[in-house]
TORKOL-4160 file (C-alpha; in steps of 0.2 Angstrom, whole numbers, padded with zeros to 4 digits, m for minus):
158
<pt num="1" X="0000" Y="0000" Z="0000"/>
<pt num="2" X="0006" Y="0015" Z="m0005"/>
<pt num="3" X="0006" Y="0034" Z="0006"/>
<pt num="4" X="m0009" Y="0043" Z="0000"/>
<pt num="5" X="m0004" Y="0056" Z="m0010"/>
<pt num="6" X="0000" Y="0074" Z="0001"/>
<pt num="7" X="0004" Y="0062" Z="0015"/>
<pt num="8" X="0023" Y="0061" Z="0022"/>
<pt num="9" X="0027" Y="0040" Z="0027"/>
<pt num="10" X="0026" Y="0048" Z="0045"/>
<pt num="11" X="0008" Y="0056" Z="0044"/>
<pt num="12" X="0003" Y="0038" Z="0037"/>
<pt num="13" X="0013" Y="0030" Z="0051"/>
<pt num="14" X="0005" Y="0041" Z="0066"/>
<pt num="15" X="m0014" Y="0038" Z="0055"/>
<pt num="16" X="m0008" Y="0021" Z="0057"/>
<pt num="17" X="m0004" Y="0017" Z="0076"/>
<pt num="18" X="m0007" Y="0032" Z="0086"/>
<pt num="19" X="m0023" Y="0043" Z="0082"/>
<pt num="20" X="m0033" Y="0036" Z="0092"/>
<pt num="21" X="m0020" Y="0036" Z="0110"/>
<pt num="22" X="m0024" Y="0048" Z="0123"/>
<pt num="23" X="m0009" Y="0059" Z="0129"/>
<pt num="24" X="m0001" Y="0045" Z="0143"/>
<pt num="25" X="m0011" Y="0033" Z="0134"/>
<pt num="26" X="0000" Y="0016" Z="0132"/>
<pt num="27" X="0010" Y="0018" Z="0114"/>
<pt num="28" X="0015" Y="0003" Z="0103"/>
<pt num="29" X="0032" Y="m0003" Z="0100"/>
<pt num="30" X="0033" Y="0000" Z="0082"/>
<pt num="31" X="0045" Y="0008" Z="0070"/>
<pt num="32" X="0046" Y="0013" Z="0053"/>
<pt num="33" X="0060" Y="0019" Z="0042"/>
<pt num="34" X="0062" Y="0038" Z="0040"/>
<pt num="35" X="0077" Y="0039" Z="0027"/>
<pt num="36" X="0093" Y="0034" Z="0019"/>
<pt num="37" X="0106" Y="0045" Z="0022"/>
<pt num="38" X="0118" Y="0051" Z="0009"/>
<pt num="39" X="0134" Y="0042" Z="0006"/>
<pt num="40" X="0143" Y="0058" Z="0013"/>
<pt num="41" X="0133" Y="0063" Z="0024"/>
<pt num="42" X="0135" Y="0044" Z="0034"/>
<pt num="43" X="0155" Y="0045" Z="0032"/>
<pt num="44" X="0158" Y="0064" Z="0036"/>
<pt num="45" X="0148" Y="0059" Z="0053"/>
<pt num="46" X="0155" Y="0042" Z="0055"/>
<pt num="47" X="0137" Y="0033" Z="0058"/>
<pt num="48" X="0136" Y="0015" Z="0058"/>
<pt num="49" X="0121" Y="0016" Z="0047"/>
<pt num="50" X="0115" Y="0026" Z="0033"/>
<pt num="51" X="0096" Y="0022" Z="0038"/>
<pt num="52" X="0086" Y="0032" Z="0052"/>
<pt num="53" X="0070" Y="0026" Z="0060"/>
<pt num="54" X="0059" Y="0031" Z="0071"/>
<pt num="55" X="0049" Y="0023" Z="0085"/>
<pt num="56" X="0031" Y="0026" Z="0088"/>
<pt num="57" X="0034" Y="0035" Z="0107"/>
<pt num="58" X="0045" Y="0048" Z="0098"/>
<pt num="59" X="0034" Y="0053" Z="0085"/>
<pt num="60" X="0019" Y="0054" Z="0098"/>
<pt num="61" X="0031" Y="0065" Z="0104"/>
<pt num="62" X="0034" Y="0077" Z="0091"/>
<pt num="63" X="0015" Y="0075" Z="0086"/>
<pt num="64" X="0010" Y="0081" Z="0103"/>
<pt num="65" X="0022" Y="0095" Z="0103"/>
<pt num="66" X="0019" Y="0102" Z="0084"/>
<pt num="67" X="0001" Y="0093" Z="0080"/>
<pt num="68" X="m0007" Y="0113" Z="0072"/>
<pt num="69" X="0010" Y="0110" Z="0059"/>
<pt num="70" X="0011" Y="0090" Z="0060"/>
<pt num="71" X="0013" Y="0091" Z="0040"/>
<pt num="72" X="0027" Y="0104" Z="0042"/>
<pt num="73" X="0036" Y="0094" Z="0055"/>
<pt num="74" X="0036" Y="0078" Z="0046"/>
<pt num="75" X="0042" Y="0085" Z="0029"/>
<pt num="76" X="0054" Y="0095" Z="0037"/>
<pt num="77" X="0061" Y="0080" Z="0046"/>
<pt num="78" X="0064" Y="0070" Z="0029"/>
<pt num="79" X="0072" Y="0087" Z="0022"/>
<pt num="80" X="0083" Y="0089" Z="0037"/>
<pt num="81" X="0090" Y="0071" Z="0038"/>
<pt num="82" X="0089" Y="0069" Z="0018"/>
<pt num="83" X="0096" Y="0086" Z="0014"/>
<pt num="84" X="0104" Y="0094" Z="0029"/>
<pt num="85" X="0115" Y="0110" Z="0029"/>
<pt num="86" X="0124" Y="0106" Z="0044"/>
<pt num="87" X="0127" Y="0090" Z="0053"/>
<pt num="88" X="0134" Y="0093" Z="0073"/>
<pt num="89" X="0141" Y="0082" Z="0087"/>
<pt num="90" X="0129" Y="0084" Z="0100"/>
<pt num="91" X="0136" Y="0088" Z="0118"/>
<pt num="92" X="0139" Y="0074" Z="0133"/>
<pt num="93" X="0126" Y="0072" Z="0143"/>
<pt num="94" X="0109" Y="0079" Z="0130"/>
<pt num="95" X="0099" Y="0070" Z="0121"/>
<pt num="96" X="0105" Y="0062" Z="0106"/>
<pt num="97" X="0121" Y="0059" Z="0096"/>
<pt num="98" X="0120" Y="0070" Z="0081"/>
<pt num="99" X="0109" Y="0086" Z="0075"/>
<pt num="100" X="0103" Y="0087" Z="0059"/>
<pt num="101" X="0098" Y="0104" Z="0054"/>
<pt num="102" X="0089" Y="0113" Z="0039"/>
<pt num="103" X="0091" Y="0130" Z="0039"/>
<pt num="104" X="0072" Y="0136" Z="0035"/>
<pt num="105" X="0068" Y="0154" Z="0026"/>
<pt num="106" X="0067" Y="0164" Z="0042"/>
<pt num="107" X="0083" Y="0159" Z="0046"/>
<pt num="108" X="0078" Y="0147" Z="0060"/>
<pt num="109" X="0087" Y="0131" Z="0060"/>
<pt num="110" X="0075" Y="0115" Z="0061"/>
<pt num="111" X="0085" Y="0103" Z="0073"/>
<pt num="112" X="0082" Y="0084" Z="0070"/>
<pt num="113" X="0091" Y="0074" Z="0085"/>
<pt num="114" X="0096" Y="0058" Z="0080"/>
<pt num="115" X="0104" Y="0044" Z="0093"/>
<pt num="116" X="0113" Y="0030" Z="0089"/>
<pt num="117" X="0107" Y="0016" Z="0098"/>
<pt num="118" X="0109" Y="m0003" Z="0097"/>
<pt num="119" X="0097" Y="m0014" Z="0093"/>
<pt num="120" X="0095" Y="m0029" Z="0104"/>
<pt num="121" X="0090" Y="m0042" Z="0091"/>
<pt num="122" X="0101" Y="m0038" Z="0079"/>
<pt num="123" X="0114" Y="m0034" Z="0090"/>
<pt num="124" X="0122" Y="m0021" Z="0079"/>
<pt num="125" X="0120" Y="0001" Z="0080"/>
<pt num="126" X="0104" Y="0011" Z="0072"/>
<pt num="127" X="0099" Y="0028" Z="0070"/>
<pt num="128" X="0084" Y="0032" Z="0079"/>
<pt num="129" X="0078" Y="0052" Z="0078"/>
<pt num="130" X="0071" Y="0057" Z="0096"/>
<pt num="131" X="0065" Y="0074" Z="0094"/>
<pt num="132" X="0066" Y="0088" Z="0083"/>
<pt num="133" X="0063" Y="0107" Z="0087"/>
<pt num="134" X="0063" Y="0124" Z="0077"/>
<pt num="135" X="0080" Y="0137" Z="0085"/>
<pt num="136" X="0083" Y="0154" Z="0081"/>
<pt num="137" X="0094" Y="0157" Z="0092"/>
<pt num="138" X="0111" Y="0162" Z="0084"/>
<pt num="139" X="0124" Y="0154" Z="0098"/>
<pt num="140" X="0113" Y="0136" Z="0101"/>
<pt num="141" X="0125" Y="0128" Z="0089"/>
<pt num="142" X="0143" Y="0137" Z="0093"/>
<pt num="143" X="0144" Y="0123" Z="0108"/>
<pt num="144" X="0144" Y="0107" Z="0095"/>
<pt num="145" X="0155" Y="0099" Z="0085"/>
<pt num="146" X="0152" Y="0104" Z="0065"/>
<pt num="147" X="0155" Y="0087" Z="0057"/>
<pt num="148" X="0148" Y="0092" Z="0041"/>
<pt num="149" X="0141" Y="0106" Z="0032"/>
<pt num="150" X="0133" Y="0106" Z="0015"/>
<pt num="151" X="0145" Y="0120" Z="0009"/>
<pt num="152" X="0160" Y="0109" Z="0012"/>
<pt num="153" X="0154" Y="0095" Z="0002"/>
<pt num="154" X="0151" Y="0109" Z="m0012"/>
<pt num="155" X="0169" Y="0114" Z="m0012"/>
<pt num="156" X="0177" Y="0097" Z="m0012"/>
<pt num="157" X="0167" Y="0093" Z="m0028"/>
<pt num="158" X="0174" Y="0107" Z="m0038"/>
């Protein structure tokens, strides 16, 4: 079955298995596949993987966090991990591993925080997107590591 046309894989996920789940309300253990990451992107990062999922208690998450701009969110998402600008280290001790951000036309940065996890049954690391959130704020990034930037990658084709 494909996604119905206008509707990101993550709108069809939520639709899927959790519409109906009151806030608290007990979330399935389900996960779908967000994106492949490019080539580059997954060797300038070193990341064990070049595919991110999400589970569904992270995307009830973001759902009940940005559900007047669900669309936006969710397209912005695949944008920011497909396409990003920049990649960063995150900091020890916050959530996640890496920031994937998408600079947006106002000049706010969407953030998508990706952890690398392993996965007990296959016993091996996966990218797993925790939260995402929209930053204006000039300075939130100086503290990171910059692992990769779309700029960069531009140059070292020329």
């Amino acid at each position: 079955m494909g996604v119905p046309k206008g509707q990101s894989v993550l709108e069809r996920f939520h639709e899927t298995h959790l519409k109906n789940i009151p806030n608290g309300g007990h979330v399935p253990d389900a996960t779908v596949l967000v994106v492949r990451l490019q080539p580059a992107v997954v060797a300038a990062c070193n990341l064990p993987s070049h595919r991110v999922y999400i589970k569904a208690r992270a995307l009830k998450h973001i759902y009940e966090r940005h559900e007047d701009d669900f669309s936006f969110v969710t397209n912005n998402i695949w944008s920011a991990l497909k396409h990003p600008a920049q990649v960063y280290k995150n900091v020890d001790g916050k959530t996640g591993h890496r920031l994937f951000v998408r600079v947006m036309d106002n000049n706010k940065r969407f953030v998508c925080v990706v952890e690398i996890t392993e996965v007990a049954q296959a016993n091996q690391p996966a990218l797993f997107i925790t939260t995402v959130f929209r930053n204006g704020r000039e300075n939130y990034l100086k503290k990171r590591e910059l692992l990769w930037a779309r700029q960069t990658e531009l140059i070292k084709k020329m």
